[in-house]
N, C-alpha and C positions, 0 to 999 in steps of 0.2 A: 230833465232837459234833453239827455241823449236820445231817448224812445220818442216826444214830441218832433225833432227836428227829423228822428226815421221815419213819423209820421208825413211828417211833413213830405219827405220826399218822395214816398210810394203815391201819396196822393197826388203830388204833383205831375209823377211819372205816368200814372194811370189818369189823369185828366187828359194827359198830353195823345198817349197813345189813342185813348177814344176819339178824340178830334181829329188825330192827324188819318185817323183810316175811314176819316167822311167821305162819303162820294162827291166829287164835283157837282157843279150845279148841273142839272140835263144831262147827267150821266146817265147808263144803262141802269135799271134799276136790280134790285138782286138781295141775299140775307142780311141781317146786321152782323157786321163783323164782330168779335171777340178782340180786345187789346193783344197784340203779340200776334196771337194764331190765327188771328181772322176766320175764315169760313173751313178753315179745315178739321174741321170735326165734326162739318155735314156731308163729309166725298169723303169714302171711304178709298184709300190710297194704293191699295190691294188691286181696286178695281172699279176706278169711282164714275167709269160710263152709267152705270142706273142715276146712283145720285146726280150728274149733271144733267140727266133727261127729267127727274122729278123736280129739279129746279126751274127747265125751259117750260116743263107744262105749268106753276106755277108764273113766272116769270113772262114768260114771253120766248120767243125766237133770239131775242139779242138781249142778256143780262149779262151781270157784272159779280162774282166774287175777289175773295182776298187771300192773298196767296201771303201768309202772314201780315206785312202791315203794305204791300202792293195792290195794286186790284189790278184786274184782268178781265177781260172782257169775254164772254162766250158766244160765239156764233153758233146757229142753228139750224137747218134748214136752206135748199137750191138757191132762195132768194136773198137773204142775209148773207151769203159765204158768195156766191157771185158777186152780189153786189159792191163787196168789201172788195174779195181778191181780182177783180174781172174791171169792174166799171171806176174804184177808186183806188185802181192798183198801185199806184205811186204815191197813197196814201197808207198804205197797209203792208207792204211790201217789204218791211225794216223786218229786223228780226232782236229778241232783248238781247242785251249784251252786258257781262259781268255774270253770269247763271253758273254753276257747278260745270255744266255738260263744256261749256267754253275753253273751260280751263282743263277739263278731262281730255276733249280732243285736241285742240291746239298743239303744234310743235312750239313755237315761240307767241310772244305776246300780239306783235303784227303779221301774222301769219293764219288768218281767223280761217281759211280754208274757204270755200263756195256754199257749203249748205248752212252755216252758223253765222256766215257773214252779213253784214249791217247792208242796206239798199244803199247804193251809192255807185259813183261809177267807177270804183278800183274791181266793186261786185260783177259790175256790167263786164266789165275790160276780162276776168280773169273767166265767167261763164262761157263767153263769146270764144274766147280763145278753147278753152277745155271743149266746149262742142262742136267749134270745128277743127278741131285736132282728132278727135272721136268717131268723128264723120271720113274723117280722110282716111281713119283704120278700118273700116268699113263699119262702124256706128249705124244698124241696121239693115242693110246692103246684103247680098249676096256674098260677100267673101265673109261676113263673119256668120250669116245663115251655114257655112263650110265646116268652120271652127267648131260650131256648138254642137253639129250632125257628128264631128267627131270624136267628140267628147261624150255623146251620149253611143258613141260605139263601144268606147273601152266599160261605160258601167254596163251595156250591155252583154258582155262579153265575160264581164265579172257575175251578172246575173243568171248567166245560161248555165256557167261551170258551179253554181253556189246555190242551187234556190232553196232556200231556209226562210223560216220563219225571223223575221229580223226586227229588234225594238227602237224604235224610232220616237219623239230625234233624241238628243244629246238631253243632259239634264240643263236648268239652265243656269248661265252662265256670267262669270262678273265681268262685269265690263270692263271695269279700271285694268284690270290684268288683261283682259284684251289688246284696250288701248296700249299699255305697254310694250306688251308683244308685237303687236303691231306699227309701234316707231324702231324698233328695231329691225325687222325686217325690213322698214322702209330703208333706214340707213345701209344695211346692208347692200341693198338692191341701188340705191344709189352709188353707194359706192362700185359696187360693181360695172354701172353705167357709166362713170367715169374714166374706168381704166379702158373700156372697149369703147367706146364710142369714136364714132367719126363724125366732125362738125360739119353741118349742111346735108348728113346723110343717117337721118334720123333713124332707127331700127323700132321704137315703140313712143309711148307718150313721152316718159320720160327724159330720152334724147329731145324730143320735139319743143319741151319746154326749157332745157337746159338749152337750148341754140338760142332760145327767144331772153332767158337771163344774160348770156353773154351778148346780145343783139343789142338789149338795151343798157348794156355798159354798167358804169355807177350813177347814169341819171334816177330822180328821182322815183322810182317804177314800186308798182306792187307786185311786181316778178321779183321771188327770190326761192332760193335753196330750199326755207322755214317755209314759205306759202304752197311749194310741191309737196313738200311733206304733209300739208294738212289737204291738198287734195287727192293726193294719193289716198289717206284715211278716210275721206269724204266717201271717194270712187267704192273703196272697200265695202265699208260698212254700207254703204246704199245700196251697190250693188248685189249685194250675194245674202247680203241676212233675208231680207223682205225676199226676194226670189226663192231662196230654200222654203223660208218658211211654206210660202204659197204653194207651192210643189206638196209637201207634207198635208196641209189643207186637200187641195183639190187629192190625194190618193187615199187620207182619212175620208173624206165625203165618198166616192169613188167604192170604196169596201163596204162601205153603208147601205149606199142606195146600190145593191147590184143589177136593177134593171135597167138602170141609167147607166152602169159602166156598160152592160152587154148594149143597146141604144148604139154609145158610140162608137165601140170597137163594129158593130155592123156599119156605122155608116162610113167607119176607117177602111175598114176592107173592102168596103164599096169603091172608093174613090182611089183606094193606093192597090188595087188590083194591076198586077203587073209594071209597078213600081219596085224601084228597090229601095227606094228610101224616101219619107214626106219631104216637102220643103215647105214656105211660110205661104208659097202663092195656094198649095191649097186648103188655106182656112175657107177662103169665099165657097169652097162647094164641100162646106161642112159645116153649114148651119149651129144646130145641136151640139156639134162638141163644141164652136165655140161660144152656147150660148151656156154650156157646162162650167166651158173654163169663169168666164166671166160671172157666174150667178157663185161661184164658188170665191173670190175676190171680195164678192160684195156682201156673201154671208161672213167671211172670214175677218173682215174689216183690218187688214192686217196691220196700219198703223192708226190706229181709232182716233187719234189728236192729231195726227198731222208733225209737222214742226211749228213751233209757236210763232206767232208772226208781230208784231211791232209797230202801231204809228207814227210814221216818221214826220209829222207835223200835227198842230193843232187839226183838227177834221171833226167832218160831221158824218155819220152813218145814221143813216132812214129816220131824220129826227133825233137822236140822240149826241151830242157832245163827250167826244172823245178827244181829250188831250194828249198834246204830244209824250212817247213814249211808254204807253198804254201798251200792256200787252193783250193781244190777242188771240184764242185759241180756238182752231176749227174744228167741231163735234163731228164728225165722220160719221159715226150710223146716225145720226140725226136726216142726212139725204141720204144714204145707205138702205135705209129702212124706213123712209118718209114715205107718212100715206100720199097719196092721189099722187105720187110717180113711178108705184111700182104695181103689178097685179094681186103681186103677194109679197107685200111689205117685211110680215114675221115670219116667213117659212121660206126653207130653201127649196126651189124648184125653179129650172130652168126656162118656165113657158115666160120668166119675165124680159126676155130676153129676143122671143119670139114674137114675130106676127101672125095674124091669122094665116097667113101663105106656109108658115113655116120659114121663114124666112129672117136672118137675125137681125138685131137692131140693137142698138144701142143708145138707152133712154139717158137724157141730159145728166140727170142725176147721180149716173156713173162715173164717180171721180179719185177711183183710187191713187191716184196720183197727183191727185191736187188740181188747182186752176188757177189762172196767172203766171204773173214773170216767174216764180217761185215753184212752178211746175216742177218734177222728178226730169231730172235732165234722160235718164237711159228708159223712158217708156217705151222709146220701140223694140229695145233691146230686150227689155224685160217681157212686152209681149211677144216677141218672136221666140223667147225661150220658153215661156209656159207653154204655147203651142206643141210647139216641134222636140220636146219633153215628153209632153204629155201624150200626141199622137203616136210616138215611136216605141215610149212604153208600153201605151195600152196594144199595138197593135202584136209586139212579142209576148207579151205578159197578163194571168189574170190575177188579179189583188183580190185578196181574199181576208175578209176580218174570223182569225182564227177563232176554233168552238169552244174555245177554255179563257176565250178573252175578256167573259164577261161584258156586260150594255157597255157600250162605246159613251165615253161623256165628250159631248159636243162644246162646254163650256172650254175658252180660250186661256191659255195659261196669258194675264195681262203686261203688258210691257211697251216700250217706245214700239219697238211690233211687235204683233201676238203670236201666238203657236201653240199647235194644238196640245196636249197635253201627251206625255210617253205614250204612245202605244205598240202594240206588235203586229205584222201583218204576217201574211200568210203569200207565198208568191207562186205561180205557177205557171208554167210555158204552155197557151195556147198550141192548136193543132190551127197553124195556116199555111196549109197545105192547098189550100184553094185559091191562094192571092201568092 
């Protein structure tokens, strides 16, 4: 009797799970799930970009897996990922909520920070504020073009007294002990802002949002102490992981291809001739190195998914019915490396970037940073730093992939952003003596 009614209930249990991980009606189509694990044990987790491109070439541009007993939606391709984040943007625009990552980053429970937060307008109210607060510190501007130029003084400075062969980058790294580390510091640093501050005379972000907590009193507000904290963690990690990483990218590719490093350091010495130092105005008369930087972002794919994004009502996408609270995920090299937008879709080389003139451009499909309300808040920031980096270094420095380094492997170490895998270079101070 006891083993019938155990029967009984794995049967019951496994009828249930099969039905309940059906597709809706007019949903994206895509594999049959597995009870429990759904489609995960055809994406390999390691690195499951192949497997979700052998699924769009069977499937289509817009299918559907299962993320255990969830589904999730995949987009594909300039037109399917515009269309969604661009033209049905306040359809697509949610982000999931309840995930592992929510609760890893988070300071408190209403504190969801800017980049994990739900579409809604506490979202709008806390963006709005964070980028023009950013702006006002010179968030792309001239005075922080100041900052960066001297910051890339002291590593160069450390470079000139030190050049060695150096292994690059770190190994990598857990996040959760990140996280950790990093709300302590925040505390820290608040607290510290607390004891010196002066109200109405803000000295960085953090004063500027503690005026605007006290401003709005204890009315109901999504301004608080816990919501600084999770954008202070936001700012971090967006800011400086994806930026290093791309840095390490663009000087692994750089050692590689050494006819392309020498290319640009000629056409750097070209234009910063009797310069003492680059600034961001002249990328416009340096073509080539910025069609270097950029072709190196797009071979690099540095965050290959994106952040997951979320329908925040019943919707429909190019014919297919998507119900509310669907997740959905945007495949990056998918326009990254889509035929008929690039000249050379699988190979790194910077003529995609080029006109016939020589002249750069920048083809639609270039979207390291996303598209939509959901955009990378610090894109100018982030492009003024790979520039005025990259120009400064190459033009003191040649990178050199050492002779005992064995073939360079190009494949990405996989992750929320990628990176290249350890390697060592080789560093050595140009003679410019003629600039």
């Amino acid at each position: 009797m006891f083993v019938t009614v155990v029967l009984f209930f794995l049967a019951t249990l496994l009828f249930w799970f099969i039905f309940s991980s059906g597709r809706p009606e007019n949903f994206p189509p895509g594999p049959q799930p597995l009870p429990i694990l759904g489609n995960l044990l055809e994406v390999n987790l390691e690195n499951p970009i192949a497997g979700l491109e052998t699924l769009a070439k069977r499937y289509g541009n817009i299918y559907s897996i299962f993320m255990g007993p969830r589904p999730a939606v995949i987009l594909n391709g300039i037109e399917a990922i515009k269309e969604a984040l661009v033209n049905k943007a306040a359809d697509f625009s949610g982000r999931p909520q309840g995930q592992m990552v929510n609760h890893a980053i988070q300071i408190k429970e209403n504190a969801p920070g800017i980049i994990l937060a739900d579409y809604n307008s506490n979202w709008k109210e806390q963006r709005r504020f964070g980028l023009m607060t950013l702006r006002n510190f010179g968030l792309g501007k001239q005075s922080m073009e100041q900052r960066i130029l001297g910051e890339l003084q002291h590593i160069t400075n450390i470079l000139e007294q030190s050049v060695v062969v150096r292994k690059l980058p770190l190994p990598f790294q857990q996040a959760f002990k990140l996280f950790k580390i990093a709300r302590e510091i925040y505390h820290e640093k608040l607290d510290e802002s607390k004891k010196t501050r002066m109200s109405g005379t803000p000295q960085h972000f953090i004063d500027c949002y503690l005026d605007e907590v006290d401003k709005r009193g204890n009315e109901a507000s999504s301004f608080s102490e816990n919501q600084l904290g999770s954008i202070l963690l936001d700012l971090h990690f967006a800011g400086t992981d994806t930026t290093a990483n791309t840095i390490l990218f663009i000087f692994f590719y750089l050692m590689n291809y050494p006819e392309i490093q020498e290319r640009c350091q000629q056409e750097i010495d070209d234009v910063l001739q009797g310069k003492d130092q680059a600034c961001f105005e002249d990328r416009h008369q340096m073509p080539y190195v910025q069609a270097v930087i950029h072709e190196i972002q797009r071979v690099a794919n540095m965050v290959p998914l994106g952040v997951a994004h979320c329908s925040s009502k019943d919707t429909e996408l190019m014919g297919f019915s998507i119900p509310k609270g669907t997740i959905v995920i945007v495949n990056m090299k998918s326009v990254l490396a889509e035929e008929g937008q690039w000249k050379f879709p699988h190979e790194f080389n910077p003529e995609n970037f080029l006109n016939n003139q020589g002249e750069f451009v920048k083809p639609e499909a270039f979207i390291p940073f996303s598209v939509g309300p959901r955009m990378c808040v610090g894109e100018n920031l982030a492009r003024m730093e790979l520039f005025l980096i990259t120009v400064s270094l190459l033009r003191k420095f040649k990178f050199i992939w050492p002779e005992d380094a064995g073939e360079p492997d190009f494949t990405p170490v996989y992750g929320v952003t990628q990176t290249p895998k350890p390697f060592r270079m080789k560093i050595k101070l140009r003679d410019t003596t003629r600039v």
